[in-house]
VMD Tcl script that draws the C-alpha trace (Angstrom):
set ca {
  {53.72 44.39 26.88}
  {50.71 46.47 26.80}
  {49.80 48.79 24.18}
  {48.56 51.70 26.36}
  {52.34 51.54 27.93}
  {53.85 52.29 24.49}
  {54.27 55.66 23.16}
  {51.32 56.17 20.86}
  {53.29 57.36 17.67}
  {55.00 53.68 18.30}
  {51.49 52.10 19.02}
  {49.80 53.49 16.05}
  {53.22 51.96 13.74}
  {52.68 48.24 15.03}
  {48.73 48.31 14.45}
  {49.49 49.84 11.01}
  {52.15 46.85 10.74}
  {50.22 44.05 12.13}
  {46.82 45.15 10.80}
  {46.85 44.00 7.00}
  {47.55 40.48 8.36}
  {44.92 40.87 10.53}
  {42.33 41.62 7.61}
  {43.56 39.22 5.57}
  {43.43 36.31 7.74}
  {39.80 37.12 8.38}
  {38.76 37.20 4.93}
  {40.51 33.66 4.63}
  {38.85 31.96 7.59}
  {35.51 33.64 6.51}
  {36.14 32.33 3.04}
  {37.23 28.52 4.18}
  {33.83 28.93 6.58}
  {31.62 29.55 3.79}
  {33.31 26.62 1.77}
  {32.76 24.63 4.85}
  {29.00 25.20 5.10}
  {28.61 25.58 1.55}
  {29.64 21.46 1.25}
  {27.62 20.73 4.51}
  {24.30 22.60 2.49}
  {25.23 20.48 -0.42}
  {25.68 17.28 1.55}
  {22.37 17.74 3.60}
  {20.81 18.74 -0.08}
  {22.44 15.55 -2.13}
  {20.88 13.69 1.31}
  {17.73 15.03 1.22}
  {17.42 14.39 -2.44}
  {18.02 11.31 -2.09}
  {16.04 10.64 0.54}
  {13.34 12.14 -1.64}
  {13.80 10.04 -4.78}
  {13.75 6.63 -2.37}
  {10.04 8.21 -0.96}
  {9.33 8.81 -4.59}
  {10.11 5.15 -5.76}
  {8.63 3.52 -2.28}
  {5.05 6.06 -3.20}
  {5.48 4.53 -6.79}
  {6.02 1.15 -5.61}
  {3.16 1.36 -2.95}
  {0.55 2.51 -5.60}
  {1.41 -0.50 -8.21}
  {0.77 -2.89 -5.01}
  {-2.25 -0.97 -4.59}
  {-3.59 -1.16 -8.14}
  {-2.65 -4.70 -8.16}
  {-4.71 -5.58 -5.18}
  {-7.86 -3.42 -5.74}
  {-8.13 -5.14 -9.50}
  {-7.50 -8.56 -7.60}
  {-10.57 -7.45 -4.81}
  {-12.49 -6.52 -8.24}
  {-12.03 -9.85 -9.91}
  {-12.39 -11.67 -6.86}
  {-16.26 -9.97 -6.47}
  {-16.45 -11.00 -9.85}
  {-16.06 -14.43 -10.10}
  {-17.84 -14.27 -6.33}
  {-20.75 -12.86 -7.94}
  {-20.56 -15.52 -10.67}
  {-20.48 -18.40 -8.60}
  {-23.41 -16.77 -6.56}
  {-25.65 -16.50 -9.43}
  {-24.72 -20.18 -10.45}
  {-25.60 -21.00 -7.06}
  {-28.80 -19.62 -7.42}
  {-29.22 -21.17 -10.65}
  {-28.50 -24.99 -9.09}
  {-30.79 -23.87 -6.51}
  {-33.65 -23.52 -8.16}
  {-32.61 -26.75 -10.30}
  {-32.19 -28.59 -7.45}
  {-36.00 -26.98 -6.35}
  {-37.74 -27.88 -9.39}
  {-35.85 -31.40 -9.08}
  {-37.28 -31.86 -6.05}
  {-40.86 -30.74 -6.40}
  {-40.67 -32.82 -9.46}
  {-39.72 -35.96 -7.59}
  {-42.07 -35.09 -5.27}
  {-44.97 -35.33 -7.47}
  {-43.25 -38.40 -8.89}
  {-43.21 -39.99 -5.38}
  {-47.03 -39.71 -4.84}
  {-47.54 -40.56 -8.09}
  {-45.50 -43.94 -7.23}
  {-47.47 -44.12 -3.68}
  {-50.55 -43.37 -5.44}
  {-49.98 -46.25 -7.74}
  {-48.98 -49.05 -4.80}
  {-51.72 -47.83 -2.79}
  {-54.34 -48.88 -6.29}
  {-52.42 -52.26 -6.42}
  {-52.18 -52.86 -2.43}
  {-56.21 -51.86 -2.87}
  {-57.04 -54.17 -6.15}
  {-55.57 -56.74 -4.34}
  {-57.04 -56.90 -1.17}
  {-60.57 -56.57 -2.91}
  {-59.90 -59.24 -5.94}
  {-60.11 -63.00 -4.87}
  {-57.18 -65.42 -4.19}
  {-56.00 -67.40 -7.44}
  {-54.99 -70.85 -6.12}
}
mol new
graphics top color blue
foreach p $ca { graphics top sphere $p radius 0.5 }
foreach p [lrange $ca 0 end-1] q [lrange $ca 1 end] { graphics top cylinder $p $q radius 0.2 }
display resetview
């Protein structure tokens, strides 16, 4: 049955009957919405949180791996630099060996060559 086919005295008394329930079921379902979304903001918030503080502790975790490293690269040129300069320092010991034994060497020569020569101009002993 259609409203427009009632009498209107009879229309108006079942809107004026059936509209309280009307209003109060909407203020119910918009009440149980806002609950609804209300939990879905605070899940997506208590996600997103969380998802924040593992960022926070991977950041954290990622900067002590960094520190770690960069004082290991810093050491590492350290001792590099170390060993280069006692490089260097062998180096020119090994040089100054060298030059030494050098001189040594034509000393040595220089003394064979005297004997080879005294011997080749003194007579034979028989």
């Amino acid at each position: 049955m259609r409203i427009e086919s009632l009498p209107r005295v009879t229309a108006a008394a079942l809107l004026s009957f059936f509209l309280p329930f009307a209003a109060a079921q909407a203020p119910v379902e918009d009440a149980r919405q806002s609950q609804d979304s209300l939990q879905r903001a605070q899940q997506k918030a208590g996600a997103a949180h969380s998802e924040l503080r593992q960022a926070e502790y991977e950041s954290k975790r990622a900067e002590q791996e960094y520190r770690q490293a960069d004082a290991d690269h810093k050491a590492a040129v350290k001792r590099a630099e170390d060993t280069n300069l006692r490089a260097e320092a062998a180096k020119k010991k090994l040089d100054v060996a060298q030059a030494r034994e050098a001189r040594a060497r034509k000393g040595y020569e220089a003394a064979l060559n005297g004997v080879d020569a005294a011997s080749r101009s003194s007579p034979a002993r028989k």
